[in-house]
C-alpha positions as CSV (number, residue, x, y, z in Angstrom):
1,X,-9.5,-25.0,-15.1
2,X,-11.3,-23.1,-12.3
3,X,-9.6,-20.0,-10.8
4,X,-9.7,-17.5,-7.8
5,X,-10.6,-14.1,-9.2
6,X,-9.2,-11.1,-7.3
7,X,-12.4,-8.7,-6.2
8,X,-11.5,-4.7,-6.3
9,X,-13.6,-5.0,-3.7
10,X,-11.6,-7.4,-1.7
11,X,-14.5,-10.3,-2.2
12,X,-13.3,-13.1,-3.9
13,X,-15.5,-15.2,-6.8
14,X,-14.8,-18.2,-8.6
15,X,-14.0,-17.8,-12.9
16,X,-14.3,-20.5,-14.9
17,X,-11.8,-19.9,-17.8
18,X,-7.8,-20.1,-18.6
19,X,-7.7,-16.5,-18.2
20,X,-7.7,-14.7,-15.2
21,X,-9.5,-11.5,-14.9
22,X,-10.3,-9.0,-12.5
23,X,-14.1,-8.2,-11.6
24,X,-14.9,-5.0,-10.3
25,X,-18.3,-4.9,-8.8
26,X,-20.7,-2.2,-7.8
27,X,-22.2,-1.6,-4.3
28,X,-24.3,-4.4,-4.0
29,X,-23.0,-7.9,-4.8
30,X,-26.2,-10.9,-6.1
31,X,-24.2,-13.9,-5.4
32,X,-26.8,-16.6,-6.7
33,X,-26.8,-14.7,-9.8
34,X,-24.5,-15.7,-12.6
35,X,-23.5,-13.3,-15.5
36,X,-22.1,-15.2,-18.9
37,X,-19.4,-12.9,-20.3
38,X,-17.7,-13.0,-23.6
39,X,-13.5,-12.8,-24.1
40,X,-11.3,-14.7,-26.5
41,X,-13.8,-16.5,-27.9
42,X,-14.4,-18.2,-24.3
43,X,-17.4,-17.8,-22.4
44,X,-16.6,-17.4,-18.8
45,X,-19.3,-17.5,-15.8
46,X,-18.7,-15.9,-12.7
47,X,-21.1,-16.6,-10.0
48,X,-21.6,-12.7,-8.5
49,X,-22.3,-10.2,-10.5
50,X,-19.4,-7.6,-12.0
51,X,-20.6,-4.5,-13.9
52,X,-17.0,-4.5,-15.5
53,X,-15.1,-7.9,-16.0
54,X,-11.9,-6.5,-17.1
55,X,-9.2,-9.6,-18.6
56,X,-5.1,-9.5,-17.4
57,X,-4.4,-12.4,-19.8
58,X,-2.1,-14.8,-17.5
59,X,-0.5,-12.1,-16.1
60,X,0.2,-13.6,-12.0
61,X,-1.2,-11.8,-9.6
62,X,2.1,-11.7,-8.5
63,X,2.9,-9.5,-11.2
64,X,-0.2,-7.7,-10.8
65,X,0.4,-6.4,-7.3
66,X,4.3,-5.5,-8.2
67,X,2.9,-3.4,-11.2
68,X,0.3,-1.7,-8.9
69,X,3.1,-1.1,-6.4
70,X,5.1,0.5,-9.1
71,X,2.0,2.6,-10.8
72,X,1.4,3.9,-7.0
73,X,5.1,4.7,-6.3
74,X,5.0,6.8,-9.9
75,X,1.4,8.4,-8.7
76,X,-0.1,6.7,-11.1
77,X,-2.8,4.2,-9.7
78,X,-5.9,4.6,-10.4
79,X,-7.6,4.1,-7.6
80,X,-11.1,3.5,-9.1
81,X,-10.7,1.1,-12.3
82,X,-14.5,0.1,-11.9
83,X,-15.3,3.6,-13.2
84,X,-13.5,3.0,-16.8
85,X,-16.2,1.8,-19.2
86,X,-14.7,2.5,-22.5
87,X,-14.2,-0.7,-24.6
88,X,-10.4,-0.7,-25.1
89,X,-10.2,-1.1,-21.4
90,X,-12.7,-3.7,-21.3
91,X,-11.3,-5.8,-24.3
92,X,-7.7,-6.0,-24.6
93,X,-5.0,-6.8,-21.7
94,X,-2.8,-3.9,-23.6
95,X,-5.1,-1.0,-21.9
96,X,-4.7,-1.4,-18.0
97,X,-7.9,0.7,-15.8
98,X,-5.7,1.0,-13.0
99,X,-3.1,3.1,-14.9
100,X,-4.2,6.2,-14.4
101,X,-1.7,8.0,-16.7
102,X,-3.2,6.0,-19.6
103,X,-6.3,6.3,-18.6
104,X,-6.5,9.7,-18.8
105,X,-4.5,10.2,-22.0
106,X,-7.3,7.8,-23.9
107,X,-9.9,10.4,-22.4
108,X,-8.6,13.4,-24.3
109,X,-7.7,11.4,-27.6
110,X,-11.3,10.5,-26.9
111,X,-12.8,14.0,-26.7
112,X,-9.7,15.9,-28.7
113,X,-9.3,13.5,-31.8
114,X,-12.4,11.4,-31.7
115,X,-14.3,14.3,-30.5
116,X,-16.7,12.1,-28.5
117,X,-18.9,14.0,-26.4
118,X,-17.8,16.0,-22.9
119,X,-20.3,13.7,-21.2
120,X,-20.1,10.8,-22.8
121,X,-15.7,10.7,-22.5
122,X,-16.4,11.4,-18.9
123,X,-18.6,9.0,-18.7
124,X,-16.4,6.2,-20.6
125,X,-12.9,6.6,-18.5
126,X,-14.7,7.7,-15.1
127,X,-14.0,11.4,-14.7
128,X,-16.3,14.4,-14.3
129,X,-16.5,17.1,-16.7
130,X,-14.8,19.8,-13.9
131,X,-11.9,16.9,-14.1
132,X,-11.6,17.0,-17.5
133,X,-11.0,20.4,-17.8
134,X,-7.5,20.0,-15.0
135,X,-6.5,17.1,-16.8
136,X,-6.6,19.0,-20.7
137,X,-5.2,22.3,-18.6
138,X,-2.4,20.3,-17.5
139,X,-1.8,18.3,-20.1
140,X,-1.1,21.1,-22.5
141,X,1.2,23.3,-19.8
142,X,3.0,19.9,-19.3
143,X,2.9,17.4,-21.7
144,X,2.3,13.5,-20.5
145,X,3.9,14.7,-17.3
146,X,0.7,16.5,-16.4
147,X,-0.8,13.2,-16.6
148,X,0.6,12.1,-13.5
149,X,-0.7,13.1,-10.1
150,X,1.3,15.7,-8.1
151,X,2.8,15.2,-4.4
152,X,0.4,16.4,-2.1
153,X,2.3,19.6,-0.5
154,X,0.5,21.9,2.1
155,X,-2.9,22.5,1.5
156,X,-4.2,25.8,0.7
157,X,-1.3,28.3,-0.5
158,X,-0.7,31.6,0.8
159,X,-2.5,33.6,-1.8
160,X,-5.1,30.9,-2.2
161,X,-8.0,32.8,-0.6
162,X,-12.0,31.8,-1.0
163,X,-12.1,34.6,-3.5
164,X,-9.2,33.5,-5.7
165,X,-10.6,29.3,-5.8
166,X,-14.1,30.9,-6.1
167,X,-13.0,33.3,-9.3
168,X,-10.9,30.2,-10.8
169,X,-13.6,28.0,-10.3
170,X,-15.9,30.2,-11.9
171,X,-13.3,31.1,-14.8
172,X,-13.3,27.2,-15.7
173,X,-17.0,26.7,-15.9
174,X,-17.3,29.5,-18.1
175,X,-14.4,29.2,-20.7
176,X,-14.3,25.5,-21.4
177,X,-10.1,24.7,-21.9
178,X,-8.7,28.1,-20.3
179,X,-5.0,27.9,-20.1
180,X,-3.4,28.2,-16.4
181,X,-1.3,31.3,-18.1
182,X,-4.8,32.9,-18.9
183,X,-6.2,32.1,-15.3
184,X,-3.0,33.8,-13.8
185,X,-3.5,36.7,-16.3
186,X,-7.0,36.8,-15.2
187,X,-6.3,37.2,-12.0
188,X,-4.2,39.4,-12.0
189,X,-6.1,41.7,-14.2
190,X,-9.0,41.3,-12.4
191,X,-8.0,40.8,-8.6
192,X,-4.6,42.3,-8.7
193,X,-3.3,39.5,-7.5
194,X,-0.2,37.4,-9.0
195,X,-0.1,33.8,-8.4
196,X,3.0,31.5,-9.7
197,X,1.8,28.3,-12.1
198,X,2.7,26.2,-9.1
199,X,0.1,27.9,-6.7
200,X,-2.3,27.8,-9.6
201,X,-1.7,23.5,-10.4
202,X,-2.2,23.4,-6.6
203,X,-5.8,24.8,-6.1
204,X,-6.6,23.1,-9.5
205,X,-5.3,19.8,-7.7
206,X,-7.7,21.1,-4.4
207,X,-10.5,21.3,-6.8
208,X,-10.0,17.8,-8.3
209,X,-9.6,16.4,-4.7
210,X,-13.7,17.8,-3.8
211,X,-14.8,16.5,-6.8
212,X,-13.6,12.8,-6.3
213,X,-15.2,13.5,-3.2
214,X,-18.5,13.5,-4.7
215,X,-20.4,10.6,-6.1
216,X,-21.0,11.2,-10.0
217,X,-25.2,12.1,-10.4
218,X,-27.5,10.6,-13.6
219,X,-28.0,14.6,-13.7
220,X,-23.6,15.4,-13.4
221,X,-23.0,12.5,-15.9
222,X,-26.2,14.3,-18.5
223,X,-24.4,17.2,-18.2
């Protein structure tokens, strides 16, 4: 059987296999070159070449695009897939890249439980480190619901001046896991100012935005 494989990039490449997978490929794309991968005990060629060939089973891609609909209604698409390395992702149809809930739940089991590496979780599920720190703050004012993104409201709250992002900012850096109740006591104690969790989650969520902004360094991902 020879099937269409649906590019993240929008390119389109031919799989030889029963399975269909999705191939998400870097910047630059080597169509005469032809990468043998491993899955199921099938070897599957693809003629480009994906840094991540990540297998759907025989899910249709009709049921793809309704589930990426759905994760995207619940502000939970992940809108960069190609940037989850780990090997659950890679190997079995049951962990899903463009869930970005799970995702990110896998990353602090990682570093929590497993107690991988900062850098090396990051670098596995496609965060940065500053990342990691909203997601674990959130998580544990929130549960799973602080897994999933938040509507984007107004940007920049009332009592979100340079000084107050700058002093948060600096407050995560320096104590690694710092609660959002200890960076509202912090300010207050030390700026006089009192913010409300909600205007704190929001210039977390303004912090996140400028990092996603920025391409991840070799010398961001060392650490």
């Amino acid at each position: 059987m020879y099937g269409i494989c649906k590019v993240i990039n929008g390119t389109n490449c031919g799989i030889q296999g029963n399975d269909r997978l999705i191939c998400c490929l870097g910047s630059s794309c080597q169509p005469i070159f032809k990468l043998i991968c491993q899955y199921g005990g099938k070897y599957l060629t693809c003629n480009v070449a994906p840094i991540i060939v990540i297998p759907i089973g025989r899910e249709s891609m009709d049921e793809r695009d309704r589930k990426r609909h759905i994760l995207k209604e619940a502000r939970a698409l992940n809108d960069r897939p190609e940037r989850v390395r780990a090997p659950l992702f890679l190997r079995h149809p049951f962990f899903d890249p463009e869930d970005k809930v799970q995702v990110k739940y896998e990353l602090l089991r990682a570093r929590e439980v497993e107690k991988v590496s900062l850098t090396e979780a990051c670098r596995l599920y496609g965060f940065t480190r500053e990342s990691y720190r909203h997601i674990l703050a959130r998580f544990r004012e929130e549960g799973i619901k602080g897994l999933f993104e938040r509507k984007r409201g107004r940007r920049g709250p009332v009592k979100a001046t340079d000084r107050v992002r700058a002093f948060i900012r600096a407050e995560r850096q320096e104590r690694e896991g710092v609660s959002v109740r200890e960076l509202i006591e912090r300010c207050q104690r030390e700026l006089g100012v009192s913010l409300s969790r909600r205007t704190v989650f929001r210039i977390l969520d303004a912090e996140e935005e400028e990092y996603k902004k920025k391409p991840i360094s070799d010398e961001e991902d060392r650490g």
